[in-house]
C-alpha positions in Angstrom: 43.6 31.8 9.5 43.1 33.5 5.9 40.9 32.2 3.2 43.9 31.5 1.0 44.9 29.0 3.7 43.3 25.2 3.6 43.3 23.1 6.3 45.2 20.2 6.0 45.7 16.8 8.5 49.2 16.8 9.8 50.6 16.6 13.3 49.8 20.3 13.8 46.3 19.9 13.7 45.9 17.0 16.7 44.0 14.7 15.2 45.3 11.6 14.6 44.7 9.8 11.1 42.7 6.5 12.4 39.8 8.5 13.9 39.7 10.9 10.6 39.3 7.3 8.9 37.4 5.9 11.1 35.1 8.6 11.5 35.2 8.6 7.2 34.3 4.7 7.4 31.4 5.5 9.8 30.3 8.0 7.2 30.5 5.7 4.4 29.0 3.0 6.1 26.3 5.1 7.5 25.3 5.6 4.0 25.4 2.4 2.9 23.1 1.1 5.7 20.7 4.3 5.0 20.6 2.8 1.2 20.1 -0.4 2.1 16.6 0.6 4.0 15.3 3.0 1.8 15.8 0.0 -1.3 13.6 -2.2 1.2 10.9 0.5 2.2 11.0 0.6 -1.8 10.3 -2.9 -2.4 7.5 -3.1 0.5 5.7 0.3 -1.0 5.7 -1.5 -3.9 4.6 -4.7 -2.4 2.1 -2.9 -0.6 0.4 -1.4 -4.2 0.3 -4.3 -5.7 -1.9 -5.7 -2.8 -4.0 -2.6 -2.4 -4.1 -3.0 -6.7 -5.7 -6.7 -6.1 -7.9 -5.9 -3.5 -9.5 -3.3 -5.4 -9.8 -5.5 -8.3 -11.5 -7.6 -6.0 -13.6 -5.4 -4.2 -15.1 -4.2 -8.2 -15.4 -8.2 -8.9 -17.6 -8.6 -5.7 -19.4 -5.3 -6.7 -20.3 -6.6 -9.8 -21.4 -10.0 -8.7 -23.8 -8.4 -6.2 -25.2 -6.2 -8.9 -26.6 -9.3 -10.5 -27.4 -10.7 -7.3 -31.2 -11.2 -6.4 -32.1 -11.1 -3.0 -35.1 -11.8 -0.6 -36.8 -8.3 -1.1 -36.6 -7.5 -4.6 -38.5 -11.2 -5.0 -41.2 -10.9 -2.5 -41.5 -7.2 -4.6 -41.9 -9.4 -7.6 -44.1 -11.7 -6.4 -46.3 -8.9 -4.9 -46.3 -6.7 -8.0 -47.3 -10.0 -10.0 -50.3 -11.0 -7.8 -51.5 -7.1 -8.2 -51.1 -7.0 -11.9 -52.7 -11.1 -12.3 -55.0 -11.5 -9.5 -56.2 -14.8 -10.7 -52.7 -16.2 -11.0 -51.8 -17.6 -7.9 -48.3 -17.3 -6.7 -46.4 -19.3 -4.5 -45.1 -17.7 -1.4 -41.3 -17.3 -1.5 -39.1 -19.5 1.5 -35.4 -19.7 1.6 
């Protein structure tokens, strides 16, 4: 066969038309379905950053919070450095 030639579906060729459709409709349908998951990976990435967005905004909220949070050691420090600096204050001893 030349290049000037095309190749065309006709009874020479042996194929009959339903299977060229049908393999066509499998193509097309193929695609379709492909389209349809990639548009729902789409949605869950985006899903997925907006959750991984909130926790993080949550994770700085808690940061902050413990920042102004006072815990056990830095007030026995407190109370220690106080009783050095004002030996005749007296100072409770810190309980929880």
């Amino acid at each position: 066969m030349s290049e000037s030639e095309r190749m065309e579906l006709n009874a020479k060729t042996k194929m009959p038309i339903g299977i060229a459709l049908s393999c066509a409709a499998a193509m097309v349908g193929g695609a379709l379905w492909i389209n349809n998951a990639l548009k729902d990976l789409k949605s869950e990435l985006v899903e997925m950053r907006h959750a991984q967005q909130a926790v993080t905004q949550a994770q700085s909220q808690l940061l902050k919070e413990q920042s102004n949070y006072i815990d056990k050691r830095d007030l026995e420090n407190w109370t220690l450095r106080m009783q050095r600096e004002n030996p005749a204050l007296k100072i409770p001893e810190f309980k929880r």
